[in-house]
C-alpha angles and dihedrals in degrees: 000000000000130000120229136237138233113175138138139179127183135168117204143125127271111264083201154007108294107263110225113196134151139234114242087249084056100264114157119237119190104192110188127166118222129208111219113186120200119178108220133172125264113178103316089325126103110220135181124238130197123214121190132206141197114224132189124185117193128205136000092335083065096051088047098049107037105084085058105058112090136175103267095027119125122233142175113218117205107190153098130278119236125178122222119213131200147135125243118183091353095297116115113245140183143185130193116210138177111245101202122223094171133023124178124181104236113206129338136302108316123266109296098007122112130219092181117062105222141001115047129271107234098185138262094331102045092186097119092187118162112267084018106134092201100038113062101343106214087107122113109166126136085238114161097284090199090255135113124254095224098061104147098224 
């Protein structure tokens, strides 16, 4: 007989800021909502189309994890899916919800967003020297590039 399986990866960005709360007996939950795009066709239009999943992570990887898991921030989820059943005014619900083994933060902070308060981050050489072409950029000068002038191409 074969087991079943019961996996699931995504990649996708954090609809909103990551949501720490405790068990009664003191377990950590870290609850977080992904974003998933997928592009499908739609006549002879290509549209984009947002998913959006529920994810819980459980433990210590959840307290770790959880300052650094911002609205606007991409992840990738390794985990399994598990469905929750109940009855609410006497009407049968469920919700299915990703239960995260694994989490990793994907980039950096999303487009327009700062980690750093203040100054300006100018890229990998923060010289910002004048006539520097990686520091502040505003310089166009013909200053020597560090390449040669016969360059065949």
């Amino acid at each position: 007989m074969a087991a079943d399986i019961n996996r699931v990866i995504l990649i996708g960005r954090l609809t909103k800021d990551a949501e720490m709360k405790y068990t009664p007996s003191g377990q950590a939950v870290c609850k977080i909502s992904i974003a998933v795009n997928r592009t499908r066709k739609n006549g002879d239009q290509w549209v984009d189309e947002a998913n959006f999943f529920d994810v819980v992570i459980w433990g210590r990887q959840g307290e770790a994890i959880a300052k650094y898991l911002e609205k606007g921030k991409a992840v990738a989820v390794d985990g399994e899916l598990r469905q929750d059943r109940w009855q609410q005014d006497g009407q049968n619900r469920s919700k299915v919800e990703i239960v995260a083994d694994n989490v990793q933060l994907l980039g950096g902070p999303p487009q327009g967003r700062s980690s750093q308060s203040g100054g300006s981050n100018n890229g990998p050489n923060q010289s910002g020297g004048s006539g520097d072409r990686y520091g502040d950029g505003s310089s166009n000068s013909s200053a020597d590039d560090g390449y040669a002038d016969d360059i065949p191409f």
